[in-house]
mmCIF file as Biopython writes it, N, C-alpha, C and O atoms, coordinates in Angstrom:
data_model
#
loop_
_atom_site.group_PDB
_atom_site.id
_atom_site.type_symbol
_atom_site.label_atom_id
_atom_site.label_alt_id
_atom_site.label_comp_id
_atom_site.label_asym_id
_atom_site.label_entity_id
_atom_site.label_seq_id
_atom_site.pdbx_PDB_ins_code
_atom_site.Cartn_x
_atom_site.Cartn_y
_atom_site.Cartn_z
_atom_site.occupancy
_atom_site.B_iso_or_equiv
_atom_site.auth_seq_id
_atom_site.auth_asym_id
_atom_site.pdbx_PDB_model_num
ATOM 1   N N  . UNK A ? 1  ? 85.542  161.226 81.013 1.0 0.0 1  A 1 
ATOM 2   C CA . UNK A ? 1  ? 86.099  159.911 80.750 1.0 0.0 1  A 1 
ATOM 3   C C  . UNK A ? 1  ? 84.934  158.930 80.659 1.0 0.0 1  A 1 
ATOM 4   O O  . UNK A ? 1  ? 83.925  158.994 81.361 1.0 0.0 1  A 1 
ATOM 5   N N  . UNK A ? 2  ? 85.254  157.733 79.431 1.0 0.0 2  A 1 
ATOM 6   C CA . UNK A ? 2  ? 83.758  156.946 79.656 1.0 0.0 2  A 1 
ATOM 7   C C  . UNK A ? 2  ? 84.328  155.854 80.233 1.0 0.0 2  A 1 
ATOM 8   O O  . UNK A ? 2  ? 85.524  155.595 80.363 1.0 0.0 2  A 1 
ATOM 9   N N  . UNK A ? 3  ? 83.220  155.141 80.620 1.0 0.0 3  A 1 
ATOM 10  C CA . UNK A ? 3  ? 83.265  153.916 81.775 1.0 0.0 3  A 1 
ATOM 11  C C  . UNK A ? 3  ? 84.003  153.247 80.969 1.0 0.0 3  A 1 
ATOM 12  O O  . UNK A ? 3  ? 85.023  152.846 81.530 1.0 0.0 3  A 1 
ATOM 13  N N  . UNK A ? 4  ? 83.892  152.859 79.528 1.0 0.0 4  A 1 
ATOM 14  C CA . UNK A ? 4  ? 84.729  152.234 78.563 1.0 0.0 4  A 1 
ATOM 15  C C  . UNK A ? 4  ? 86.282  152.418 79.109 1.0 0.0 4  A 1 
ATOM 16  O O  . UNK A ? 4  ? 86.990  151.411 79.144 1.0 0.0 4  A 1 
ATOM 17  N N  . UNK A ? 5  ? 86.745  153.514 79.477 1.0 0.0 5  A 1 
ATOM 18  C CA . UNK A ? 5  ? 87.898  154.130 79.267 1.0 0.0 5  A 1 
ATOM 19  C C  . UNK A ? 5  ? 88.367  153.557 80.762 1.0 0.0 5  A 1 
ATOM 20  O O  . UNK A ? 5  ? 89.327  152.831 81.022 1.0 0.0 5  A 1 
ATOM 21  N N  . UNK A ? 6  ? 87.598  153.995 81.449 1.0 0.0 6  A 1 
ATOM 22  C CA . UNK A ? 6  ? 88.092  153.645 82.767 1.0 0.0 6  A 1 
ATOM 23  C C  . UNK A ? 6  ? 88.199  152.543 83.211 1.0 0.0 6  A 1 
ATOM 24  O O  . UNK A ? 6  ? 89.032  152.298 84.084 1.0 0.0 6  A 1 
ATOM 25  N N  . UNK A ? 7  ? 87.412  151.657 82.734 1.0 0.0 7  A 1 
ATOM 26  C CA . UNK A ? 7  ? 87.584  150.121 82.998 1.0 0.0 7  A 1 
ATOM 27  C C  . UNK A ? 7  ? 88.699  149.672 82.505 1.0 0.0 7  A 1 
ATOM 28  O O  . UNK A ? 7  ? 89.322  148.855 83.183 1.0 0.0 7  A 1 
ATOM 29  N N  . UNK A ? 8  ? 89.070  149.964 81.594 1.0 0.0 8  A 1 
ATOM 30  C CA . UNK A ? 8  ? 90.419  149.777 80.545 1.0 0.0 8  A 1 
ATOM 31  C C  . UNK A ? 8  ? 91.513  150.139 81.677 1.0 0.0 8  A 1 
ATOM 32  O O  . UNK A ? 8  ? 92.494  149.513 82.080 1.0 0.0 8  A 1 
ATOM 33  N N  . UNK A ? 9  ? 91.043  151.221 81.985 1.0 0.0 9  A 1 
ATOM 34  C CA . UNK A ? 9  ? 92.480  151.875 82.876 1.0 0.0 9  A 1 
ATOM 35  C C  . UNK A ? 9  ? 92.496  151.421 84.346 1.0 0.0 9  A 1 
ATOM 36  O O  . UNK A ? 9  ? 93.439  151.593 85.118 1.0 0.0 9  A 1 
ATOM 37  N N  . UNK A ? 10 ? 91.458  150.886 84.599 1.0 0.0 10 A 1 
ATOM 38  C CA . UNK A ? 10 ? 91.212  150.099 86.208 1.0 0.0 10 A 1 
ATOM 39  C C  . UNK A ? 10 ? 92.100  148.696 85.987 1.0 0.0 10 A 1 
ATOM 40  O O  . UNK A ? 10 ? 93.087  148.288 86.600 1.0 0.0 10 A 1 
ATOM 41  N N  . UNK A ? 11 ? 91.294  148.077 84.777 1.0 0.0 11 A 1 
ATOM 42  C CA . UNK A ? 11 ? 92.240  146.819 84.677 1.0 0.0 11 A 1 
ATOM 43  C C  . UNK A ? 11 ? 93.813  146.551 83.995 1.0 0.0 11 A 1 
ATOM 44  O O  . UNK A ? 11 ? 94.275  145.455 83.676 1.0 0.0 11 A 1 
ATOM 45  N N  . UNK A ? 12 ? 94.229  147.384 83.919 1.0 0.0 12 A 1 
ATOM 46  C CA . UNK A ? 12 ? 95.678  147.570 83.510 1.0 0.0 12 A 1 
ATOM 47  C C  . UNK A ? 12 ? 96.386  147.869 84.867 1.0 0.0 12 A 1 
ATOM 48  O O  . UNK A ? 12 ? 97.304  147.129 85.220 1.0 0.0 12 A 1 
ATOM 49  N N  . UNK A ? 13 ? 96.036  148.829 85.573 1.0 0.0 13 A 1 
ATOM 50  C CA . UNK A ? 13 ? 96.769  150.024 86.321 1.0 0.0 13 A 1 
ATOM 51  C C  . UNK A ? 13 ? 96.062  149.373 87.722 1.0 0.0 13 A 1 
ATOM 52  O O  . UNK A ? 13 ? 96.946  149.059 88.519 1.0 0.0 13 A 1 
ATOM 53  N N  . UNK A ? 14 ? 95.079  149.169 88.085 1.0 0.0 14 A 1 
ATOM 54  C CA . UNK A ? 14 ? 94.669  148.526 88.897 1.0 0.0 14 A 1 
ATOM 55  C C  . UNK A ? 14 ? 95.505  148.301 90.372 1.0 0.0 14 A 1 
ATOM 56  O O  . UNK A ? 14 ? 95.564  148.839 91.478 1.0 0.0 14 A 1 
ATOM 57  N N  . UNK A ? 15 ? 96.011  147.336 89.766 1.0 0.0 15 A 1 
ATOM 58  C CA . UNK A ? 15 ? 96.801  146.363 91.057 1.0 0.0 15 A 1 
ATOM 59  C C  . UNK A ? 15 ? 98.111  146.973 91.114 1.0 0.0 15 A 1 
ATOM 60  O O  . UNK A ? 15 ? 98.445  146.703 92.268 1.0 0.0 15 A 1 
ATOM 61  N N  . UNK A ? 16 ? 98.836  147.469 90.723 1.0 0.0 16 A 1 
ATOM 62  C CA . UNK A ? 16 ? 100.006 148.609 90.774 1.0 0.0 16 A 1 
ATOM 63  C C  . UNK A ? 16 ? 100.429 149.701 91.254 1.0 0.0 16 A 1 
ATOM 64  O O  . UNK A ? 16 ? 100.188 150.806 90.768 1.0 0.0 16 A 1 
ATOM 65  N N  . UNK A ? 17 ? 101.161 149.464 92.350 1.0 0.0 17 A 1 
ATOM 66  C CA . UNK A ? 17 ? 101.539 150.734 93.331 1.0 0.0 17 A 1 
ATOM 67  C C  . UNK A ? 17 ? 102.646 152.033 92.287 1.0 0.0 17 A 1 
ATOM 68  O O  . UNK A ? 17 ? 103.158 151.709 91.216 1.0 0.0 17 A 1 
ATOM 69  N N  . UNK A ? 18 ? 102.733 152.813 92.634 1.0 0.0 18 A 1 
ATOM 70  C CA . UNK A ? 18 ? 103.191 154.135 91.658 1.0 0.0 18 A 1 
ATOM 71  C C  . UNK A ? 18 ? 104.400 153.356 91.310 1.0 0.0 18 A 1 
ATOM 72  O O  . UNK A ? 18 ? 104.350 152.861 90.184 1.0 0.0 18 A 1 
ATOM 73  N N  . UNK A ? 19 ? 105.294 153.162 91.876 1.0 0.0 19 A 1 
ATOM 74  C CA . UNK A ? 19 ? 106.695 152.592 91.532 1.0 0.0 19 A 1 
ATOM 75  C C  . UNK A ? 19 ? 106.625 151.770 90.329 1.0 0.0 19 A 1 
ATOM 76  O O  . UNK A ? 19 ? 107.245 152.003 89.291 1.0 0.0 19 A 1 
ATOM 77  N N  . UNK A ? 20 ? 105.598 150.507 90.592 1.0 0.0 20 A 1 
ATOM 78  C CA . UNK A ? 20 ? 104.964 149.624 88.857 1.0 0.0 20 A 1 
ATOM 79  C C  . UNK A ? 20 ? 104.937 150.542 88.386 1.0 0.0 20 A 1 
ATOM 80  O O  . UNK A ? 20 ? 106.062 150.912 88.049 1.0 0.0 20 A 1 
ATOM 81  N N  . UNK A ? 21 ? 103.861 151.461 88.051 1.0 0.0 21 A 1 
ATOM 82  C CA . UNK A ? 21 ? 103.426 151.816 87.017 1.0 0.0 21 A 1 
ATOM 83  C C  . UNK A ? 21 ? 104.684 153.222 86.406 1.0 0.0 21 A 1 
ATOM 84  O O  . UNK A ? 21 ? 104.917 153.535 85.238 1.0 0.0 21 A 1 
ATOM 85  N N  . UNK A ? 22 ? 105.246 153.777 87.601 1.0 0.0 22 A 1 
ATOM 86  C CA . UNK A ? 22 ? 106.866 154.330 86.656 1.0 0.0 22 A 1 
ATOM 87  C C  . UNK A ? 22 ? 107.809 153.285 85.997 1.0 0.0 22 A 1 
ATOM 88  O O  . UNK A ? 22 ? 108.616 153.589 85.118 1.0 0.0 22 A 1 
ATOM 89  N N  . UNK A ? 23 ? 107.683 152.319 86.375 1.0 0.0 23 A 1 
ATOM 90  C CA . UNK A ? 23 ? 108.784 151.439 85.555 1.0 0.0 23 A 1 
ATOM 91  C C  . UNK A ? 23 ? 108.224 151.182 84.767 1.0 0.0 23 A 1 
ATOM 92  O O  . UNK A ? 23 ? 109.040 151.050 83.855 1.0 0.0 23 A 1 
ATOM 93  N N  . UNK A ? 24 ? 106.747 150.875 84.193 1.0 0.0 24 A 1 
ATOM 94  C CA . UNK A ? 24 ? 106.028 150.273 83.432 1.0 0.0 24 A 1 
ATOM 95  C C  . UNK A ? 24 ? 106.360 151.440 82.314 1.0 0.0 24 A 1 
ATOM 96  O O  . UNK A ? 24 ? 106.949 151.128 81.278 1.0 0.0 24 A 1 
ATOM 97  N N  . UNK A ? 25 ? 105.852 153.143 82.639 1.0 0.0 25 A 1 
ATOM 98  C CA . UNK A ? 25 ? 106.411 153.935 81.479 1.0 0.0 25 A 1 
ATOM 99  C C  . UNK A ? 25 ? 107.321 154.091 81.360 1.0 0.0 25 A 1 
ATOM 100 O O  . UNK A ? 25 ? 107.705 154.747 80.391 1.0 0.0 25 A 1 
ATOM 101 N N  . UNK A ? 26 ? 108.173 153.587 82.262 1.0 0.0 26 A 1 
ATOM 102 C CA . UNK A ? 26 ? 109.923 154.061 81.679 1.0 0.0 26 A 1 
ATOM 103 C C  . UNK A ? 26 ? 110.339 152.702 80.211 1.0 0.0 26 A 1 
ATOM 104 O O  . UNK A ? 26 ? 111.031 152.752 79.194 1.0 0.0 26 A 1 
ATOM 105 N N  . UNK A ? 27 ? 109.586 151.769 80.774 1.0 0.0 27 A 1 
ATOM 106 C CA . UNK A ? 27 ? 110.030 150.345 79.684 1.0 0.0 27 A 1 
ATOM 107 C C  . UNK A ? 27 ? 109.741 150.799 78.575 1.0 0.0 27 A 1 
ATOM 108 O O  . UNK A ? 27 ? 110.544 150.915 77.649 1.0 0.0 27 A 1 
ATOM 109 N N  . UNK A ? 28 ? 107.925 151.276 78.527 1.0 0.0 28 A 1 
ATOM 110 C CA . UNK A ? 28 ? 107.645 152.100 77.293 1.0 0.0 28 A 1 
ATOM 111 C C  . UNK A ? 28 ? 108.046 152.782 76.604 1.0 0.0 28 A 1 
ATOM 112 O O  . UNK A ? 28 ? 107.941 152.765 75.378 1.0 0.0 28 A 1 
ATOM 113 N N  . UNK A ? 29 ? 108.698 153.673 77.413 1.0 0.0 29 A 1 
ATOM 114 C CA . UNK A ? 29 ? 109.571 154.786 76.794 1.0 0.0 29 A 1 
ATOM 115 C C  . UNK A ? 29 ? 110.994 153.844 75.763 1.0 0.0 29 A 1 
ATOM 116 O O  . UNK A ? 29 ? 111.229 153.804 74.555 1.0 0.0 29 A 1 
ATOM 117 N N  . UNK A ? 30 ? 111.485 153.383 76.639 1.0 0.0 30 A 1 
ATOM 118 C CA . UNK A ? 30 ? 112.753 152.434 76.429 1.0 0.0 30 A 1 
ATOM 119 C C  . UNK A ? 30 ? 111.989 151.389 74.746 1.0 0.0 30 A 1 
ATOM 120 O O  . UNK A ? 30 ? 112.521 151.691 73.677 1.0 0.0 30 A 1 
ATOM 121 N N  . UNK A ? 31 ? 111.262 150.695 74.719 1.0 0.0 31 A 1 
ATOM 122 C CA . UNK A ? 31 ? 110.441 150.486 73.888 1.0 0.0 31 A 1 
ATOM 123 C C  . UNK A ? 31 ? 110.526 151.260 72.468 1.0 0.0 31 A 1 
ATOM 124 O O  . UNK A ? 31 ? 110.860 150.786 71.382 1.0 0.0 31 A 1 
ATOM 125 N N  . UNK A ? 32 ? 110.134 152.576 72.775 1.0 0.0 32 A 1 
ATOM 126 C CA . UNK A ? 32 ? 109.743 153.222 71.650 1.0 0.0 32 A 1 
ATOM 127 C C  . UNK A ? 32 ? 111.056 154.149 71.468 1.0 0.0 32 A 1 
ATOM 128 O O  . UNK A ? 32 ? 111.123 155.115 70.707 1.0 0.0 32 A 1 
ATOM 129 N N  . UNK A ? 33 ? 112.069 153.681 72.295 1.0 0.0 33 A 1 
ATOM 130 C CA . UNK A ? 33 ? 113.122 154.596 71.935 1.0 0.0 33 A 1 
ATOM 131 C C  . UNK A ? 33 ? 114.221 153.026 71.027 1.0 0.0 33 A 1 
ATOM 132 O O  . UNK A ? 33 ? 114.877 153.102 69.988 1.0 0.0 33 A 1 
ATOM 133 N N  . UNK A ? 34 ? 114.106 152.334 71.541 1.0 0.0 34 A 1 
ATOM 134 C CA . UNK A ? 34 ? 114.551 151.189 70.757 1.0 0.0 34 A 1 
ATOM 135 C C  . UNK A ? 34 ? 114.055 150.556 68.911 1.0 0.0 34 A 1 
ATOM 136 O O  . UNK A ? 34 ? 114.745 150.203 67.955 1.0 0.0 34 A 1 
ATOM 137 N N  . UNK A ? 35 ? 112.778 150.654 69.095 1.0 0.0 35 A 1 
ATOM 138 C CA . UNK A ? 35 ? 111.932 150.584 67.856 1.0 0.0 35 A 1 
ATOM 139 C C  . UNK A ? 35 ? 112.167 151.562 66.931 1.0 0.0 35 A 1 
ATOM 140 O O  . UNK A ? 35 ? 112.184 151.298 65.729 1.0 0.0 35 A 1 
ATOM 141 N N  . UNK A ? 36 ? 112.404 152.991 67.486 1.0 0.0 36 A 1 
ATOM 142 C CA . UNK A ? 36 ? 113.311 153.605 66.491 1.0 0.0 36 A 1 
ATOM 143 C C  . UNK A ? 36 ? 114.195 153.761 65.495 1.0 0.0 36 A 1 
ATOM 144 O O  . UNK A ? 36 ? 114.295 153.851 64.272 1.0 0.0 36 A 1 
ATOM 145 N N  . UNK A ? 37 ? 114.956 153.755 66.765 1.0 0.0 37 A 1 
ATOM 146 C CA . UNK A ? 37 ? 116.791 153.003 66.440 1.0 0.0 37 A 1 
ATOM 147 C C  . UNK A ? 37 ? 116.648 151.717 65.616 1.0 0.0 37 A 1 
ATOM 148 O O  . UNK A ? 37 ? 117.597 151.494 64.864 1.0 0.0 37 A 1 
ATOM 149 N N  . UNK A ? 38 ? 115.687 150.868 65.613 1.0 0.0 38 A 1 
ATOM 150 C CA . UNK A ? 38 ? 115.874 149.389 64.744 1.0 0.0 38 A 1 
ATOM 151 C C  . UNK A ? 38 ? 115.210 150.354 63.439 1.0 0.0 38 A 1 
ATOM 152 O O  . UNK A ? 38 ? 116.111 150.316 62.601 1.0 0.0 38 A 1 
ATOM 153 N N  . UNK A ? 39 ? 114.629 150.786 63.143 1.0 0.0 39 A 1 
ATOM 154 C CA . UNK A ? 39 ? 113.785 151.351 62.096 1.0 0.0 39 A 1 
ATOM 155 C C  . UNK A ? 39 ? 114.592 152.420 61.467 1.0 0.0 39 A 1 
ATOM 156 O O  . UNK A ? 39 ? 114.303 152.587 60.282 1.0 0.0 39 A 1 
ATOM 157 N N  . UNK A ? 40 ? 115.474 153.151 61.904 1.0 0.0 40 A 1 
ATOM 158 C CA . UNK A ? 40 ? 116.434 154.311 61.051 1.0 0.0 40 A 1 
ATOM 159 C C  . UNK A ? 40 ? 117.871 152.862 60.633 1.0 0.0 40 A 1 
ATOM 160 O O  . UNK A ? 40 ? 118.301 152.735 59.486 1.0 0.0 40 A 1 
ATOM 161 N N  . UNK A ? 41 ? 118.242 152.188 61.524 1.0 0.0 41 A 1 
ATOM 162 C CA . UNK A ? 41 ? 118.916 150.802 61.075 1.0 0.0 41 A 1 
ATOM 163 C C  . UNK A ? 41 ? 119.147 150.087 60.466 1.0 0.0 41 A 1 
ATOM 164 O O  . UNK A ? 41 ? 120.200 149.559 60.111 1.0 0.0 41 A 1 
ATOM 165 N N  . UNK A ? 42 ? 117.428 149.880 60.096 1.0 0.0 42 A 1 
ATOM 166 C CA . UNK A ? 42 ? 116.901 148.829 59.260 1.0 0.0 42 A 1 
ATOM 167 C C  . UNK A ? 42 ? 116.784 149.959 58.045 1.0 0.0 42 A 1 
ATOM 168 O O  . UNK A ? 42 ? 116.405 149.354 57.042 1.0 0.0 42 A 1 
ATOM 169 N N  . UNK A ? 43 ? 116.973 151.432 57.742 1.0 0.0 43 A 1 
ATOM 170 C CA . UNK A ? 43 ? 116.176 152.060 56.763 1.0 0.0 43 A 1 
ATOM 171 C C  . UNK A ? 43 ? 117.872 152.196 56.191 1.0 0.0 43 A 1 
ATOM 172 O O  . UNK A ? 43 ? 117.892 152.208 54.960 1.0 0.0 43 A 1 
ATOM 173 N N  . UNK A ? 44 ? 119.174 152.290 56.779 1.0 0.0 44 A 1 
ATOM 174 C CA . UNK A ? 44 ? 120.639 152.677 57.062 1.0 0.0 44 A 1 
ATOM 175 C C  . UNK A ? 44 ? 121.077 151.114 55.741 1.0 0.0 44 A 1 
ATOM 176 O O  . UNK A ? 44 ? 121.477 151.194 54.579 1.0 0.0 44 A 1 
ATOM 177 N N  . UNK A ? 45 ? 120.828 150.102 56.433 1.0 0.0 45 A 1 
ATOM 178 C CA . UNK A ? 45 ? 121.031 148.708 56.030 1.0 0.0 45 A 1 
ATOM 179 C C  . UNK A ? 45 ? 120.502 148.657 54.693 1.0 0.0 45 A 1 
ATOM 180 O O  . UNK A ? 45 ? 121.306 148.112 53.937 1.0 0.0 45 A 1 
ATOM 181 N N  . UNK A ? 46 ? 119.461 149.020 54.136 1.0 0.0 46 A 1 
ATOM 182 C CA . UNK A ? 46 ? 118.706 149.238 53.058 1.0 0.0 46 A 1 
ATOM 183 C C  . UNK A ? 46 ? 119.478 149.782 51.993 1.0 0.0 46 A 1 
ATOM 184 O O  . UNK A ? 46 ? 119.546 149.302 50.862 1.0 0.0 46 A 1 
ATOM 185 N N  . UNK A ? 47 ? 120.032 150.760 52.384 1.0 0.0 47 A 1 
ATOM 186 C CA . UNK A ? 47 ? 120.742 151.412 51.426 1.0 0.0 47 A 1 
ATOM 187 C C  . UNK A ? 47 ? 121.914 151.236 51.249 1.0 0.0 47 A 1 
ATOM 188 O O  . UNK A ? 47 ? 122.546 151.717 50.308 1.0 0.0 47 A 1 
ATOM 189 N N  . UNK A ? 48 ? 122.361 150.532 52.115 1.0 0.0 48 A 1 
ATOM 190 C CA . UNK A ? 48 ? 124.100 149.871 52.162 1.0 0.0 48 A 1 
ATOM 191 C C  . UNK A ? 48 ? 123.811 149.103 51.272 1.0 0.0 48 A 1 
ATOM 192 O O  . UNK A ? 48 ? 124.689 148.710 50.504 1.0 0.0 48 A 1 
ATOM 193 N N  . UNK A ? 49 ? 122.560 148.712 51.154 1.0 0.0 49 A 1 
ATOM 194 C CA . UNK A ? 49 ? 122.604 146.951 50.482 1.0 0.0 49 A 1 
ATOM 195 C C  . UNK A ? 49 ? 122.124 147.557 49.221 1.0 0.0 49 A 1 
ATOM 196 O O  . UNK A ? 49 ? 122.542 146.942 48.239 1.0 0.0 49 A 1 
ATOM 197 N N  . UNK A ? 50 ? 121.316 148.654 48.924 1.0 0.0 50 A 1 
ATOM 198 C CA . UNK A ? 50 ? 121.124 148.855 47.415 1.0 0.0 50 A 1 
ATOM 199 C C  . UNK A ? 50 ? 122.507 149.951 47.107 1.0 0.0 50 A 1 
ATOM 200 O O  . UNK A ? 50 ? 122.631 150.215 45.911 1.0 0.0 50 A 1 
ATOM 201 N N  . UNK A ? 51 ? 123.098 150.326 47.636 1.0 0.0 51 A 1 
ATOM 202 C CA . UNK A ? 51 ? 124.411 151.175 47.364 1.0 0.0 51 A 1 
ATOM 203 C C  . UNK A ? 51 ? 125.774 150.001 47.086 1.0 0.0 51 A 1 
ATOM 204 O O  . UNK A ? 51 ? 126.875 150.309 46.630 1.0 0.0 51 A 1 
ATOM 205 N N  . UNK A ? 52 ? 125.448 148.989 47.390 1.0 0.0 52 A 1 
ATOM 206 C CA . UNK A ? 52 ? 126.587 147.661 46.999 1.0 0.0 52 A 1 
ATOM 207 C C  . UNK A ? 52 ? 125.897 147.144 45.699 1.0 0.0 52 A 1 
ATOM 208 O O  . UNK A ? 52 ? 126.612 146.684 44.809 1.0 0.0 52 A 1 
ATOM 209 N N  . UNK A ? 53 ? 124.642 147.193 45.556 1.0 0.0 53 A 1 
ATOM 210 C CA . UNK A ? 53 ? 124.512 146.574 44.648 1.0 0.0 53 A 1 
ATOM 211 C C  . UNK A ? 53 ? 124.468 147.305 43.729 1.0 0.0 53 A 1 
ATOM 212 O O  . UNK A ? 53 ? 124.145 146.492 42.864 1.0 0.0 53 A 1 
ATOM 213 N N  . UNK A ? 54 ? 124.573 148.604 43.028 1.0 0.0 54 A 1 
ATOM 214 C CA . UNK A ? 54 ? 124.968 149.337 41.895 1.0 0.0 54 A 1 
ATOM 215 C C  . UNK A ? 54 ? 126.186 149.080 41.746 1.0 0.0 54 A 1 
ATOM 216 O O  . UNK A ? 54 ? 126.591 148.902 40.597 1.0 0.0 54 A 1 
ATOM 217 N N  . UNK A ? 55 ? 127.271 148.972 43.064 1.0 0.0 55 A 1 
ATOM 218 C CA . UNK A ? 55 ? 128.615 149.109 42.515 1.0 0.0 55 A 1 
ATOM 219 C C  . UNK A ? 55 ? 128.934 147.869 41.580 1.0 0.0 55 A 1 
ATOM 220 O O  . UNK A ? 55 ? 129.752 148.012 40.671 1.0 0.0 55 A 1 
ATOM 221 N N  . UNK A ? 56 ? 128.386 146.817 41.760 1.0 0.0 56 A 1 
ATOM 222 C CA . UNK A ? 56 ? 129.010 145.850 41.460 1.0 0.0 56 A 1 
ATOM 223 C C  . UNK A ? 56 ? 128.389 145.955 39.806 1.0 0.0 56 A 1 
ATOM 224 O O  . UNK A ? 56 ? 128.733 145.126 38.964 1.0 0.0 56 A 1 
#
């Protein structure tokens, strides 16, 4: 690991007892499970809206 790396990870993680830093990856998780879902949504919506607009 370089000092680069670890300093990074000292000052993030640092001051945070285990319990922070599980909720901290669970949000993440929650995060990237949400950003998903808006992105297959947003890709769903897309095609509703070019599938209305042929019909007409």
């Amino acid at each position: 690991m370089s000092s680069a790396s670890f300093y990074k990870w000292r000052a993030k993680f640092g001051g945070m007892d285990a319990s922070l830093i599980a909720e901290m990856k669970d949000l993440a998780e929650q995060n990237r499970r949400l950003k998903k879902m808006y992105a297959e949504m947003s890709m769903q919506n897309d095609l509703l809206k070019e599938a209305l607009g042929k019909k007409r």
